[in-house]
FILO-751340 format. One record per residue (C-alpha): chain; x, y, z; residue in one letter. Coordinates in steps of 0.25 Angstrom, whole numbers, plus 5000, padded with zeros to 4 digits. Layout:
  chain    c1    c2    c3  res
      A     X     Y     Z    a
...
//
This chain:
  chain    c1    c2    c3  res
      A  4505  4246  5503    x
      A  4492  4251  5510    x
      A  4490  4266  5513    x
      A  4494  4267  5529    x
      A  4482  4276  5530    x
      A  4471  4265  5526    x
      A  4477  4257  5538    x
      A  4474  4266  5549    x
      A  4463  4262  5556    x
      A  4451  4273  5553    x
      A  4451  4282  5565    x
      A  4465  4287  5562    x
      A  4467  4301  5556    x
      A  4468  4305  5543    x
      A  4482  4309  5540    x
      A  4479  4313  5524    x
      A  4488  4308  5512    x
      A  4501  4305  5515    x
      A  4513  4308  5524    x
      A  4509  4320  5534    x
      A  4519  4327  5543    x
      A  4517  4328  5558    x
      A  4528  4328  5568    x
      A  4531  4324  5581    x
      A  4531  4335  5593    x
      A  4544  4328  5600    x
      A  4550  4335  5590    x
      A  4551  4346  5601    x
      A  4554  4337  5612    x
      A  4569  4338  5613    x
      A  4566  4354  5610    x
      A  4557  4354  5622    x
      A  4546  4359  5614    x
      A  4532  4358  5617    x
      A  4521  4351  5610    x
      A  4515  4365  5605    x
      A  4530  4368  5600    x
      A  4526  4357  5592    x
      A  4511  4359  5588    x
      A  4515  4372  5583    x
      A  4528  4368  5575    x
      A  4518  4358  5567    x
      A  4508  4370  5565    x
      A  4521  4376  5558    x
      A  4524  4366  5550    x
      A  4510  4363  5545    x
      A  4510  4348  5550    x
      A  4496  4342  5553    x
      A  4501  4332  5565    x
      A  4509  4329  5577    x
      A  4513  4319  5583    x
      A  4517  4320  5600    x
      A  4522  4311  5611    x
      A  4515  4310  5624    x
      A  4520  4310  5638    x
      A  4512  4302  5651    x
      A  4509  4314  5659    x
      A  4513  4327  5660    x
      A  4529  4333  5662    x
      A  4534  4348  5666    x
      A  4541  4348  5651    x
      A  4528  4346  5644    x
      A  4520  4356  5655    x
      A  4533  4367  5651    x
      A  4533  4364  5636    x
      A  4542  4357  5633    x
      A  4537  4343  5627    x
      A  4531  4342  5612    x
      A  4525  4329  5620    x
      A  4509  4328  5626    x
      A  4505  4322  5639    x
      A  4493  4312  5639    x
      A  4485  4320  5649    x
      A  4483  4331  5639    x
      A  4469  4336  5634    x
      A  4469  4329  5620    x
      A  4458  4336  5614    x
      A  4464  4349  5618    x
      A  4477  4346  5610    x
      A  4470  4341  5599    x
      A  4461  4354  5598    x
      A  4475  4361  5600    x
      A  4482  4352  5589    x
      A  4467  4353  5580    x
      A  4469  4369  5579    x
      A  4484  4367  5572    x
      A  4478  4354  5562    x
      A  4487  4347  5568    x
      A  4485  4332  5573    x
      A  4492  4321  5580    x
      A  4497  4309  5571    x
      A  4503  4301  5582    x
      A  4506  4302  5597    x
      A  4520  4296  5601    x
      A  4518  4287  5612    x
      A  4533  4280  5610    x
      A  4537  4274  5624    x
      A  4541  4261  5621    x
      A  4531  4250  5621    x
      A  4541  4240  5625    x
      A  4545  4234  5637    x
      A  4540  4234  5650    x
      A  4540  4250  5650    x
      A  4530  4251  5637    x
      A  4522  4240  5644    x
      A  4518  4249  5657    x
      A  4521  4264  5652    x
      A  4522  4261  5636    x
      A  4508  4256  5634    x
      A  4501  4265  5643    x
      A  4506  4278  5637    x
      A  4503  4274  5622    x
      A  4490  4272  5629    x
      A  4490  4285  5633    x
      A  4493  4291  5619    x
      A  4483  4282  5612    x
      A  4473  4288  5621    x
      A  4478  4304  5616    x
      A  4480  4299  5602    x
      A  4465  4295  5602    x
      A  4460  4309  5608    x
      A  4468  4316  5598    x
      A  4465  4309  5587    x
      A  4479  4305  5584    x
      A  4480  4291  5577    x
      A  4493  4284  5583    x
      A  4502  4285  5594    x
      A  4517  4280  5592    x
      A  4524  4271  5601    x
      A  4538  4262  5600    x
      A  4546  4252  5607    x
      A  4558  4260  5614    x
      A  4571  4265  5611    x
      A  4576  4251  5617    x
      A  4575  4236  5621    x
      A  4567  4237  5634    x
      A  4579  4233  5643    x
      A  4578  4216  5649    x
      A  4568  4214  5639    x
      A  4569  4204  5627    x
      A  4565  4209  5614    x
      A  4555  4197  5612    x
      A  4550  4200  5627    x
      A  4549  4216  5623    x
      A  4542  4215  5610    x
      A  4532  4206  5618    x
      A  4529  4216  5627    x
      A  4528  4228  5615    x
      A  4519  4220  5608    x
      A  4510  4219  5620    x
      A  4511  4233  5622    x
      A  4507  4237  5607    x
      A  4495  4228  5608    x
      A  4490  4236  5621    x
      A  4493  4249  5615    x
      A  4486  4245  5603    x
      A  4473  4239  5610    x
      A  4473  4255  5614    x
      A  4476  4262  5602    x
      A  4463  4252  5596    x
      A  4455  4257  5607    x
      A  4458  4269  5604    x
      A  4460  4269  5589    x
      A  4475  4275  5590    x
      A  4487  4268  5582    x
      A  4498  4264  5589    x
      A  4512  4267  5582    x
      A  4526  4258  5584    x
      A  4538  4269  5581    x
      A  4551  4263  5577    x
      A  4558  4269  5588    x
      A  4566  4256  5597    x
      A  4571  4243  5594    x
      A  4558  4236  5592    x
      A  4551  4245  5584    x
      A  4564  4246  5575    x
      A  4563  4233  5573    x
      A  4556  4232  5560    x
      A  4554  4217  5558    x
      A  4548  4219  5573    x
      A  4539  4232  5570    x
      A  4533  4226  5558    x
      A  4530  4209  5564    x
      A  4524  4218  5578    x
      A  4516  4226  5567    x
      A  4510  4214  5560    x
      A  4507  4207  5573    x
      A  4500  4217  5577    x
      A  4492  4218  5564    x
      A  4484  4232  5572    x
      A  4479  4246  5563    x
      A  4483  4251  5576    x
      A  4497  4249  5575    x
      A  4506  4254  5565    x
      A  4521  4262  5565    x
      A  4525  4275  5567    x
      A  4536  4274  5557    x
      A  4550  4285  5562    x
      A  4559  4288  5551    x
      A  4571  4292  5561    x
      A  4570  4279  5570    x
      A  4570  4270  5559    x
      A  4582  4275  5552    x
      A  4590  4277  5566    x
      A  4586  4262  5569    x
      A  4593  4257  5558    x
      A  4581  4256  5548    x
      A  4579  4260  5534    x
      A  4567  4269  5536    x
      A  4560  4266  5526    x
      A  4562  4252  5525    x
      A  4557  4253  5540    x
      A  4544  4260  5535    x
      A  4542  4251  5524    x
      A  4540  4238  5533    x
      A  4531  4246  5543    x
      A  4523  4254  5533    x
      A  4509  4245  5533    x
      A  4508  4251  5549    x
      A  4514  4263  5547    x
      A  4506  4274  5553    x
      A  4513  4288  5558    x
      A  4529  4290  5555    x
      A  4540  4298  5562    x
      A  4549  4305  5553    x
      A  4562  4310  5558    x
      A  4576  4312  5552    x
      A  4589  4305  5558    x
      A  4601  4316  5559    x
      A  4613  4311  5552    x
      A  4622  4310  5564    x
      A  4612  4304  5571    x
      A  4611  4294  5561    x
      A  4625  4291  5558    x
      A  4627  4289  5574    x
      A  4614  4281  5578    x
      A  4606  4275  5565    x
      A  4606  4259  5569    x
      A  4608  4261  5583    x
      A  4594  4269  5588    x
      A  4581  4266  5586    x
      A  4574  4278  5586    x
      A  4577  4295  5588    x
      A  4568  4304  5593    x
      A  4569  4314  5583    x
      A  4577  4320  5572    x
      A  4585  4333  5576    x
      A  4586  4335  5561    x
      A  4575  4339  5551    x
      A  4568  4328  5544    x
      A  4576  4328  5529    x
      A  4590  4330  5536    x
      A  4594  4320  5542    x
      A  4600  4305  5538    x
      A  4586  4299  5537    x
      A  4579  4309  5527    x
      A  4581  4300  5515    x
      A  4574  4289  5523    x
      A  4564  4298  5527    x
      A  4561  4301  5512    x
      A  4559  4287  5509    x
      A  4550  4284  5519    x
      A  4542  4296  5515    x
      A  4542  4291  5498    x
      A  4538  4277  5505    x
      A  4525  4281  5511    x
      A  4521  4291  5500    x
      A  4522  4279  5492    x
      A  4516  4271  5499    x
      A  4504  4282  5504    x
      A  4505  4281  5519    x
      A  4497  4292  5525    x
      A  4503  4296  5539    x
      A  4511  4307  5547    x
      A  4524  4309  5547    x
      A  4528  4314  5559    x
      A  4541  4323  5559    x
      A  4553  4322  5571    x
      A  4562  4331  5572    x
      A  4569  4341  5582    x
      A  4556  4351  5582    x
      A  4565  4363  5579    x
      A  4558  4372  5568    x
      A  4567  4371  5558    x
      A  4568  4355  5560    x
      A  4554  4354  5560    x
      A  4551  4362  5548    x
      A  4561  4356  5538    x
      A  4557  4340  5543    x
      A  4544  4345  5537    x
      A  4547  4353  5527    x
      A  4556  4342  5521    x
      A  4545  4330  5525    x
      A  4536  4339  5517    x
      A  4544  4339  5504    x
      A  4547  4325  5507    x
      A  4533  4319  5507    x
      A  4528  4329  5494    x
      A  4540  4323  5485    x
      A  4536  4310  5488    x
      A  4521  4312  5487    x
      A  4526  4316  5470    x
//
């Protein structure tokens, strides 16, 4: 199979040899942490990217500190001077309102937009998005993935325009869908659309992970990499489509072994990219999920 990295179109950055570690910011959300709370644990924990979601305006949490998101109105080149100081840059902003149904025809579209339009300013290569946690309700499914196609394709004129992928995140019914994912995919047939691949909402869909990864690899381009508590697992595997995050370390919970897999897999079959860790941004969570990724990648590089 072909190295992901000799797919991306040219402008996109250079992410070096292998699987790098990044991790997502809404790791502090549920702690109400603040995006420098964040910034400063990845400093900490040497990682090289981060990866944030964004909000259409301001809100008194964010003014007080207490949102690891960023608001679309902000002064791109300032953060990325700010984020330029620590080495640290952004593998993907997480645009993930659903693109389904009427709501991701009128608000949807418009707010990936928006967060092309950051990613372009700071030099970030993708922004993520997904269908939803559920069926858009009075909406056939035939009549829904109708209008979410229209809805990739007029995302995708502006991620061309402005030279940013877009990303689909198994995260609902639709995107969960492998058969779906992968036909939508070849239908498209754009460098500008490929898969933001999540261990934890694969595995708490139902899914074998890596049997997930291995049909979606050829547009693989950024992954999220979370664990699935065991209890968690044992109550709700089959029955969600997606988790926001791990309250567990990466490594300790029920989908580590999976998580291994995955990571031998692409190793193997030398996919360059960011793994971007989610999990409850405590220190001690956040510095054993990459102490244990780290060990984890360097045995499979042997």
């Amino acid at each position: 199979m072909a190295n992901a990295k000799l797919s991306q179109p040219d402008n996109l950055i250079d992410y070096g040899s292998g699987i790098q570690l990044g991790m997502h910011t809404d790791n502090w959300r549920v702690l109400s942490g603040s995006f420098d709370q964040a910034v400063e644990s990845a400093v900490e924990n040497k990682l090289n990217f981060i990866e944030f979601g964004v909000t259409d305006g301001q809100n008194f949490i964010q003014g007080l500190g207490y949102d690891p998101s960023q608001p679309v109105d902000i002064d791109e080149m300032q953060l990325k001077r700010s984020l330029d100081k620590h080495g640290i840059r952004v593998s993907q902003i997480d645009c993930g309102y659903p693109l389904t149904g009427q709501k991701g025809a009128v608000y949807g579209v418009p707010y990936v937009w928006r967060g092309i339009r950051m990613a372009h300013l700071l030099g970030c290569p993708y922004v993520d998005s997904t269908d939803g946690a559920s069926k858009p309700v009075g909406w056939s499914d035939e009549l829904t993935i109708q209008q979410w196609k229209l809805n990739i394709r007029l995302v995708l004129e502006r991620a061309e325009s402005f030279k940013v992928g877009i990303n689909l995140e198994p995260h609902g019914p639709f995107t969960n869908n492998l058969e779906l994912i992968v036909s939508l995919l070849k239908e498209f047939d754009s460098p500008w659309l490929g898969v933001n691949f999540d261990t934890g909402n694969a595995f708490i869909a139902g899914h074998d992970p890596l049997t997930y990864l291995k049909a979606i690899r050829p547009w693989l381009k950024h992954v999220h990499c979370k664990d699935v508590p065991k209890e968690m697992a044992e109550a709700s595997r089959g029955e969600e489509t997606g988790i926001a995050s791990s309250e567990v370390s990466i490594g300790k919970g029920a989908n580590a072994d999976n998580i291994k897999a995955c990571i031998g897999y692409l190793t193997e079959t030398k996919w360059d990219g960011v793994f971007s860790v989610e999990t409850l941004g405590t220190p001690g969570n956040i510095n054993d999920s990459v102490t244990w990724l780290r060990s984890v990648i360097a045995n499979a590089s042997k």
